[in-house]
N, C-alpha and C positions, 0 to 999 in steps of 0.2 A: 504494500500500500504506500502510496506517497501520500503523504501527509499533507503538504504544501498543493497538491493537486486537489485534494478532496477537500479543503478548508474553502480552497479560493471557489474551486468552479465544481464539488459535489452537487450542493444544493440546488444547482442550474441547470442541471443537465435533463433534458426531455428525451424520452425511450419511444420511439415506436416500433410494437412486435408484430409479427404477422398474426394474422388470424386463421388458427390452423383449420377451421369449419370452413370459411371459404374459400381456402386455397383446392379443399378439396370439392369443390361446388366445381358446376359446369361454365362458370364465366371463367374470365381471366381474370387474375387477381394475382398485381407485381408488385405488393408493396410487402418489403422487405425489411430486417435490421436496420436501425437507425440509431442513434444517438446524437443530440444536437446539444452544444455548446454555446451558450452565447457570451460575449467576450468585450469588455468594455477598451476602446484604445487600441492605438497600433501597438505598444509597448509591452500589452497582454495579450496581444494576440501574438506577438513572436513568443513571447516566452510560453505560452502553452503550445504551440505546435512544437516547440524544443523540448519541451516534458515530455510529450506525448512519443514523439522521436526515440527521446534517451529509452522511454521505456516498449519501442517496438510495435508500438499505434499509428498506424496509419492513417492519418487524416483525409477527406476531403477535400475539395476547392472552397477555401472560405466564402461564404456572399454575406450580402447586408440585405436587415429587414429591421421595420421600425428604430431607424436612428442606432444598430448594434448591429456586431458583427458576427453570424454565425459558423462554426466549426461544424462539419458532418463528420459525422463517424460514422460508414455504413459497412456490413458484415457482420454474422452472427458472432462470427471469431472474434472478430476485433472488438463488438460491442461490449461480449462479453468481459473480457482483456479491461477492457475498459473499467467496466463496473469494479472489476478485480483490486483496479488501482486506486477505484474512488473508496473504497471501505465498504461497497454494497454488495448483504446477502442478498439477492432476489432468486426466485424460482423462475427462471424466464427461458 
């Protein structure tokens, strides 16, 4: 766990999982692992993609939404990874 990761940007971080009933439905249904980030400043945003690095997460293409910038993290692997680092037990 990084400590410095889960203080700053735990509390922030929004999960989308699939939904395993509709993936097995006859539509199409592509929405996947996600973790999103949102990251105040250019100065926190290098420094969490350099965490995220040091510990072998693979980020996304940052974008902006409402005035902040967000970090994706998509893969179940990686999201997971993820949560690993923030201090989160989830059953996901």
């Amino acid at each position: 766990m990084d400590r410095v990761l889960a203080r700053e940007y735990g509390y922030r971080v929004t999960l989308r999982v699939p939904d395993v009933a509709r993936r097995k439905s006859d539509r199409a249904y592509k929405k996947g692992w996600e973790a999103r980030i949102p990251v105040d400043g250019v100065e926190n945003l290098s420094d969490l993609l350099q965490r995220l690095t040091k510990h072998g997460v693979s980020a996304g293409k940052p974008y902006t939404k409402s005035n902040q910038t967000i970090v994706p993290v998509y893969g179940k692997a990686r999201v997971q990874k993820l949560l690993r680092l923030l201090g989160v037990e989830a059953e996901v």
